[in-house]
C-alpha positions in Angstrom: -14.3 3.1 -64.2 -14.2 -0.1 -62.1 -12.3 0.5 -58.7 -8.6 -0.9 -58.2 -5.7 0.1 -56.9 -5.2 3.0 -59.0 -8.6 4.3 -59.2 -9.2 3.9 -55.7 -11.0 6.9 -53.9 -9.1 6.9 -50.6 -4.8 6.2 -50.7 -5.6 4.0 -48.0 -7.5 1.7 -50.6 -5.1 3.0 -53.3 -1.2 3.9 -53.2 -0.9 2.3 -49.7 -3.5 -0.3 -49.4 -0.9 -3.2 -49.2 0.4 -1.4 -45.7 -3.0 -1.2 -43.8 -4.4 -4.8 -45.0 -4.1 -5.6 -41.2 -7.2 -3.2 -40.4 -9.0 -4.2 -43.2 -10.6 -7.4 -41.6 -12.0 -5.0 -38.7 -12.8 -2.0 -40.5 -14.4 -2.8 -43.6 -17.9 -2.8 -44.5 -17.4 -7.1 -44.7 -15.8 -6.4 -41.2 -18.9 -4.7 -39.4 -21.1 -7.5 -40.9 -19.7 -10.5 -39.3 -19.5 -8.9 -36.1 -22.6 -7.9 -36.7 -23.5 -12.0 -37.5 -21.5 -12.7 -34.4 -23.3 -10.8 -31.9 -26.7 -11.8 -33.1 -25.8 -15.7 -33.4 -24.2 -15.4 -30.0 -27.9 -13.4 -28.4 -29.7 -16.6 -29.7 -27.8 -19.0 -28.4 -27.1 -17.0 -25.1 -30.9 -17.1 -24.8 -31.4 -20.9 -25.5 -28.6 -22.1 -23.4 -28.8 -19.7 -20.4 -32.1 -18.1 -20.3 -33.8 -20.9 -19.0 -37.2 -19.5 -20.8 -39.4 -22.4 -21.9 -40.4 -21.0 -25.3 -36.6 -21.6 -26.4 -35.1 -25.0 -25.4 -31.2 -25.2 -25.3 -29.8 -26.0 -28.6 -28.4 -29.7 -29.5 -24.3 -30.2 -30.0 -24.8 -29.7 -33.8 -27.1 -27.4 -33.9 -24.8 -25.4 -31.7 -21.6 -26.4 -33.9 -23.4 -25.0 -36.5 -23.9 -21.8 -35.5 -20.4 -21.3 -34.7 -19.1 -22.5 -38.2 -21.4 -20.0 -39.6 -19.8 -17.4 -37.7 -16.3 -18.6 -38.3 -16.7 -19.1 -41.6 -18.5 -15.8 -42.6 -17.1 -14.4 -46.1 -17.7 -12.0 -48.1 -19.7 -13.6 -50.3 -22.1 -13.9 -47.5 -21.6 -9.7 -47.0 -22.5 -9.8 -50.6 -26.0 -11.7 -50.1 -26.4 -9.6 -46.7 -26.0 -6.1 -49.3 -28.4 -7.9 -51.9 -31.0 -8.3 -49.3 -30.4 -4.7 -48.2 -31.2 -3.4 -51.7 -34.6 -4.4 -50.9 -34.7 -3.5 -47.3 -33.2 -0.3 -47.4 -31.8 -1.6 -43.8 -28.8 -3.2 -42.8 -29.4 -5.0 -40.0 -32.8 -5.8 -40.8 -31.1 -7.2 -44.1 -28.7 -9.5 -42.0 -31.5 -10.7 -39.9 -33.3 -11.8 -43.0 -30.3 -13.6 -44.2 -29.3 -15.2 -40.8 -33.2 -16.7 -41.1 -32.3 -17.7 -44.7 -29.3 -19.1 -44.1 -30.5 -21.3 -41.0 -33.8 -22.1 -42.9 -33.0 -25.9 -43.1 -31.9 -26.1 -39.9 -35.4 -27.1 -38.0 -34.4 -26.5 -34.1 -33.4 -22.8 -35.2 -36.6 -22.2 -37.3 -38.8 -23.5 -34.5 -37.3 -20.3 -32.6 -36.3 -18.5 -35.7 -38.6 -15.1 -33.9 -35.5 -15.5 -30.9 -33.1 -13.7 -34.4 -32.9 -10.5 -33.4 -35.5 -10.4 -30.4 -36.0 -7.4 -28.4 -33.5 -5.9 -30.2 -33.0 -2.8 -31.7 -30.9 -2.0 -34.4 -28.4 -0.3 -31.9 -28.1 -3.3 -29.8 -26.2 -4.9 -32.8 -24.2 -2.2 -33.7 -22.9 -0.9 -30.6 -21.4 -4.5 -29.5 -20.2 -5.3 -33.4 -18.2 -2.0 -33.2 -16.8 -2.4 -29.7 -15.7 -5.8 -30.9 -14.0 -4.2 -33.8 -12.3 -1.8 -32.0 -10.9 -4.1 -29.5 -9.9 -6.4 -32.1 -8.1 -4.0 -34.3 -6.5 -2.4 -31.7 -5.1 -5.2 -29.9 -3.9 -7.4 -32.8 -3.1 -4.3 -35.3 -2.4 -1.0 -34.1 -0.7 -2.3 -30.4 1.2 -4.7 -31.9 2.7 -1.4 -34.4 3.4 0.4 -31.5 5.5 -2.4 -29.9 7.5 -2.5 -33.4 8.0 1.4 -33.1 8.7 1.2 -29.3 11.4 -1.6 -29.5 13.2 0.3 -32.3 13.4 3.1 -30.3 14.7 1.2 -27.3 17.4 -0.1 -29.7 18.7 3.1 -30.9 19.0 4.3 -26.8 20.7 1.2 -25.7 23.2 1.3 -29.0 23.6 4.8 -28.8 23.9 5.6 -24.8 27.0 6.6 -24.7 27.1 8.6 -28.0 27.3 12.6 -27.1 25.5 15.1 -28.1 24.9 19.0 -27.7 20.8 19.7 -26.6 19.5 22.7 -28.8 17.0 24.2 -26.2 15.5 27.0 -28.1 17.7 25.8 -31.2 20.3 26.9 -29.4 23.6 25.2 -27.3 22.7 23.7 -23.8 23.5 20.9 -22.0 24.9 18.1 -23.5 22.9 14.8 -23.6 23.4 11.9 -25.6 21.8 10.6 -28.7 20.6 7.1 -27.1 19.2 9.1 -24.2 16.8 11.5 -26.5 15.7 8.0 -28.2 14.8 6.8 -24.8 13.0 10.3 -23.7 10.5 9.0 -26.8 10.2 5.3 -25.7 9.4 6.3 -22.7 6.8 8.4 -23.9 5.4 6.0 -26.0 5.3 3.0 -23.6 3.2 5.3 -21.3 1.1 6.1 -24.2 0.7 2.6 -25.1 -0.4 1.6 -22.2 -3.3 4.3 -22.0 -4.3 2.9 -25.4 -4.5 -0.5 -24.0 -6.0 0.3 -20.9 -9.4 1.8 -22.4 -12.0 -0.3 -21.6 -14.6 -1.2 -25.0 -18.2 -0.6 -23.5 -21.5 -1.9 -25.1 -25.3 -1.7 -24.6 -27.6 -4.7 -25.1 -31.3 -3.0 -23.5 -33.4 -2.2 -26.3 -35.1 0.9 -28.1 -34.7 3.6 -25.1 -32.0 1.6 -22.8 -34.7 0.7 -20.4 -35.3 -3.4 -21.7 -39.0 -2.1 -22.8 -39.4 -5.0 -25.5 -37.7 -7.1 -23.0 -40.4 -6.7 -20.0 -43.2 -6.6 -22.0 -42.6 -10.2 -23.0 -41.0 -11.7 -19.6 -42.0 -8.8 -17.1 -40.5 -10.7 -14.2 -37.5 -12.0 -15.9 -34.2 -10.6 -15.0 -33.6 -9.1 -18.4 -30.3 -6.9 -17.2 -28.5 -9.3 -14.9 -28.5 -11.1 -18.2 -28.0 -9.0 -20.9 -24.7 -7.9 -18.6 -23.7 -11.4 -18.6 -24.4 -12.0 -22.5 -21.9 -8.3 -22.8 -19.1 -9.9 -20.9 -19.2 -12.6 -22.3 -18.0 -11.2 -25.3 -14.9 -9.8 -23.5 -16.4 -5.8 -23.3 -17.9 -3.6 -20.4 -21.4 -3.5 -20.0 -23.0 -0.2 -20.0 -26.3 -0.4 -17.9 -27.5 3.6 -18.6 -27.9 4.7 -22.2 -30.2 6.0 -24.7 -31.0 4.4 -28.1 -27.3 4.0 -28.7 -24.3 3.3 -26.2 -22.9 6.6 -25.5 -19.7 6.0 -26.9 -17.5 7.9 -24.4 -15.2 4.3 -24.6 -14.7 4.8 -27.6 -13.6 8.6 -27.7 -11.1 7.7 -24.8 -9.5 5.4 -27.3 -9.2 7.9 -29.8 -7.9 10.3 -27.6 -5.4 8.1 -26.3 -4.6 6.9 -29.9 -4.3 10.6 -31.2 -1.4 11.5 -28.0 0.3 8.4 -29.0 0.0 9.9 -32.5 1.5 13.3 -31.1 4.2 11.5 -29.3 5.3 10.0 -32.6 4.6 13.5 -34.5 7.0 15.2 -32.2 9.4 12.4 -32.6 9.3 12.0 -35.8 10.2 16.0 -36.3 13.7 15.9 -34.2 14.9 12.9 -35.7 13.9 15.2 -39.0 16.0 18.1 -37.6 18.9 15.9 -36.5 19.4 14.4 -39.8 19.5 17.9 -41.4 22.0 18.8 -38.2 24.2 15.9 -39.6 23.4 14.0 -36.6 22.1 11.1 -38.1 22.8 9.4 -41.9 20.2 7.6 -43.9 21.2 4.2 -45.6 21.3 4.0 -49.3 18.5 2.1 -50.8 19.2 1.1 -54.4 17.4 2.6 -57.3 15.7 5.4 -54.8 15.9 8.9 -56.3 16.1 11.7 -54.0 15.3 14.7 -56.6 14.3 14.7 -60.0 16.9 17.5 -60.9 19.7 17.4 -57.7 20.8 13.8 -57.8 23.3 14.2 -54.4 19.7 14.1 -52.1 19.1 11.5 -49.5 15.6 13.2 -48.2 14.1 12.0 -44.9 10.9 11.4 -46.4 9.9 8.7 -44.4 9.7 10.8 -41.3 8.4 13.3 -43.7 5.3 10.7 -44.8 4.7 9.7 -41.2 4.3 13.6 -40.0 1.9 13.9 -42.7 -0.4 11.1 -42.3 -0.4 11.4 -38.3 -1.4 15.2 -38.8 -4.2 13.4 -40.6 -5.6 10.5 -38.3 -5.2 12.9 -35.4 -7.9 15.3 -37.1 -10.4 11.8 -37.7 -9.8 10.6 -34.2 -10.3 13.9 -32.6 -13.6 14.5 -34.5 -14.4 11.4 -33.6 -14.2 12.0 -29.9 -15.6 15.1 -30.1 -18.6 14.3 -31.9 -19.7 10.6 -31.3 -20.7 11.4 -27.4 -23.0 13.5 -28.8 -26.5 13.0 -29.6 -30.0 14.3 -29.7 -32.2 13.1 -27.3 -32.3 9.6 -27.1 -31.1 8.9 -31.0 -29.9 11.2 -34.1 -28.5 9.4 -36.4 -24.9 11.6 -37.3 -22.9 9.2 -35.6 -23.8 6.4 -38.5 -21.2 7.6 -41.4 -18.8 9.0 -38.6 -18.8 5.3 -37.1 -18.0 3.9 -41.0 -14.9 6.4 -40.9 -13.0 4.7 -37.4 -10.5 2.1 -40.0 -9.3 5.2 -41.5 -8.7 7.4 -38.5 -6.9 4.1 -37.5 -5.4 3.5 -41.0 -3.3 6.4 -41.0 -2.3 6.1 -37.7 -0.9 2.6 -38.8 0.2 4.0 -42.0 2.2 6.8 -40.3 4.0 3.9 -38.1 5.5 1.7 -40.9 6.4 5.3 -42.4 8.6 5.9 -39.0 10.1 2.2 -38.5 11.1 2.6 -42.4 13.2 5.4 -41.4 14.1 4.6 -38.0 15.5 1.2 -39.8 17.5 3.4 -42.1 19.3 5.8 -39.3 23.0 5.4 -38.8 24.4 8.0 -36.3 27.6 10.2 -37.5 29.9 10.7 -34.5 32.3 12.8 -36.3 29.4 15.1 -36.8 28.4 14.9 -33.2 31.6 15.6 -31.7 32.5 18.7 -33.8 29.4 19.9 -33.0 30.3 19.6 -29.3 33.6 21.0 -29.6 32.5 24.1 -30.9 30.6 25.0 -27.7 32.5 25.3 -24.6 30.1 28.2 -23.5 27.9 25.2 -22.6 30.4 24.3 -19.4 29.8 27.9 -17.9 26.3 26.0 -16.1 28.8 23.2 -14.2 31.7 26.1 -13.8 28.8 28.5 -12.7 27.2 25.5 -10.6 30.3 24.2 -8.7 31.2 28.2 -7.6 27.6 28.2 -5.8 29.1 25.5 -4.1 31.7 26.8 -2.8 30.3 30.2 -2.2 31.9 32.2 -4.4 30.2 35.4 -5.1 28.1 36.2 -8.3 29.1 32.9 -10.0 25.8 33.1 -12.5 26.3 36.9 -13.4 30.5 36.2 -13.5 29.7 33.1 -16.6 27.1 35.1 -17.9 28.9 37.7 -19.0 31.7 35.7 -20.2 29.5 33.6 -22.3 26.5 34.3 -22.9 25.5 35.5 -27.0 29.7 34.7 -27.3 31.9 31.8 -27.9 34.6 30.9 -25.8 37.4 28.8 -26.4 38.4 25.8 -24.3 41.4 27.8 -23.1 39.8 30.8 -22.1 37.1 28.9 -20.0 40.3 27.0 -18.6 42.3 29.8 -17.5 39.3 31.5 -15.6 38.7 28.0 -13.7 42.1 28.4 -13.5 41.9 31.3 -11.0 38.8 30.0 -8.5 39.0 29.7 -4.6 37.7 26.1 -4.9 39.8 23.1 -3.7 42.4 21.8 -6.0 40.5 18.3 -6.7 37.1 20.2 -7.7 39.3 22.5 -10.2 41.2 19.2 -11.3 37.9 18.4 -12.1 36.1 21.3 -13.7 39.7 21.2 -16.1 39.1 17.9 -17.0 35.9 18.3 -18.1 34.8 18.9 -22.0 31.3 19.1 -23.6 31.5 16.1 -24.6 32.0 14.3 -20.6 28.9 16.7 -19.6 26.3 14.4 -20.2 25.4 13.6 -16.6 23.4 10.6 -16.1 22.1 10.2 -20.0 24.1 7.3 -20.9 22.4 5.7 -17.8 19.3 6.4 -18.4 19.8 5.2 -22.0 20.6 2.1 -21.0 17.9 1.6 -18.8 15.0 2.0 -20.8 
């Protein structure tokens, strides 16, 4: 059965492969080869231009110009000769190091140093830089740039909807009134804090051979500086340099970035399920699309299922990313190799996250509040003025003002009229029971249209 959309193994590849296509540049098999390319074309000409070691003279203006096409340039029919050599080698990086030597082959400065390819590397050297330069590159121009989307959407719906009210269900149950825009800026706020965290994680790699202690290096050029450069060569390549590891960089970075992904991924989870709730409440509307079918057999429904599909695929990414942080910090000694197919997984833990996101800025984009709705709601629960009523008697001293509203209203309705004529009867100045009077649900709402606004 040859592989296609529809025979695809993974939805990512499959039902939803046109919504991830972002990641797929990083991620991919193709992906980890050109970095992979990259990092070992930038160690050879890092060690002609700056080592200043006479067995490799700096590269000439083309030669240099070539290297740098070859990295830019990189396709996957290259990654398809890399794999061909690798049928042979059994070894990937030993299979791109083969190729890079083909490749260059007519290139006469390079083959005079073609033994600087890959020296005093180990395998890990490679692979630990190519997939911090993944990382960083698919999180900052594909999954960040997803989370603005969701972020300004959100801060949209709080600015257009500050001053909408609407009764809180603490408990699923009446309390204090807020208003819709507000609870859409409690989750851009959230969110923007958790985007932050996600950007703030700084990508860590290794470059110091077999055991992390420049062995290879030192045997060669014992007196040579070996990890004032190697630092320099890691920075250079816009991550941190880790200067105590093992065989392989430790990848703690890397589980702070799934963490922080996965309580961004919460965040959105949590949102995603009110926004659920408050459509069933009535709360919110969905806009028609044309042709969409709701149910096979009840054709009245409007389903929330985007909401529904995020919730479903975050659930998902979160379990990757939090196996991924749990296990890749650990392992054996100074190398076991279970982090290998773990490492292969990171675009799909990152996949669904993205996945989840256009999910929730389909619906988001679909939301039109019901103010009708919101206001009935509202007006059916005067019991929730008995905290001001209650709140304003403390004031003044009046005694048992809590235990008085409590049992007036609590497990009971109470009409407007009843809840009037008891303010009615207070010893508190005439302007502060002018004002409890003229109070409703509805003008409860404190300092949430505010707040709304100034997200």
């Amino acid at each position: 059965m040859s592989v296609s959309a529809l025979t695809a193994l993974s939805p990512l590849d499959g039902r939803y492969h046109g919504k991830v296509g972002g990641l797929r540049d990083h991620f991919s098999e193709h992906g980890l080869i050109r970095n992979r390319v990259r990092v070992e074309v930038e160690w050879l000409k890092a060690l002609a231009a700056d080592a200043g070691l006479a067995e490799i003279a700096p590269f000439s203006a083309a030669t240099v110009a070539e290297l740098d096409a070859l990295v830019a340039g990189f396709s996957p029919d290259d990654s398809e000769a890399v794999k061909a050599i690798e049928a042979t080698t059994n070894h990937d990086v030993k299979a791109m190091e083969y190729w890079l030597k083909k490749r260059l082959g007519h290139n006469a400065e390079v083959m005079k140093v073609s033994e600087f390819i890959h020296f005093a590397c180990t395998s890990e050297d490679i692979n630990n830089t190519s997939h911090a330069l993944m990382l960083k590159a698919g999180r900052d121009e594909v999954l960040l740039p997803a989370v603005d989307k969701v972020i300004a959407r959100f801060r949209e719906l709080a600015h257009q909807l500050a001053d909408l009210p609407m009764l809180s269900r603490t408990h699923g149950q009446p309390a204090s009134p807020t208003t819709l825009g507000k609870e859409m800026a409690n989750i851009a706020a959230r969110l923007m804090r958790a985007r932050a965290q996600i950007a703030a994680v700084s990508l860590t790699a290794k470059f110091n051979g077999a055991v992390g202690n420049y062995n290879a290096h030192l045997s060669a050029w014992p007196e040579f500086d070996w990890e004032g450069f190697n630092r320099r060569f890691i920075e250079s390549l816009g991550l941190e340099f880790n200067p105590y590891t093992i065989q392989i960089e430790p990848h703690d970075a890397m589980a702070e970035l799934y963490d922080a992904t996965a309580r961004m991924n919460t965040i959105l989870l949590d949102a995603c399920r009110d926004i659920w709730m408050y459509i069933s409440l009535g709360y919110f509307k969905q806009r028609l699309k044309e042709g969409e079918v709701g149910s096979s057999t009840m054709p009245h429904k409007v389903n929330p299922i985007d909401f529904e599909n995020a919730e479903g695929n975050l659930g998902i990414a979160n379990a990757m990313l939090r196996h991924f942080s749990e296990k890749l910090p650990v392992s054996r000694m100074q190398r076991d190799l279970t982090d290998s197919t773990v490492l292969r997984n990171m675009g799909v833990g990152f996949g669904h996250t993205v996945l989840a996101i256009d999910s929730a800025l389909r619906g988001l984009g679909k939301l039109e509040a019901e103010p009708a709705r919101l206001a009935a709601d509202l007006d059916d629960c005067w019991e929730v003025l008995a905290e001001p009523v209650q709140t304003v008697m403390r004031r003044f001293a009046i005694e048992n003002p809590y235990e008085q509203l409590k049992a007036m209203t609590r497990g009971k309705g109470i009409t407007r009229e009843a809840l009037q004529s008891f303010i009615a009867t207070l010893a508190i100045p005439q302007s502060e029971r002018d004002r409890l009077l003229a109070m409703t649900p509805a003008s409860y709402i404190g300092k949430a249209a505010e707040l709304a606004r100034a997200i």
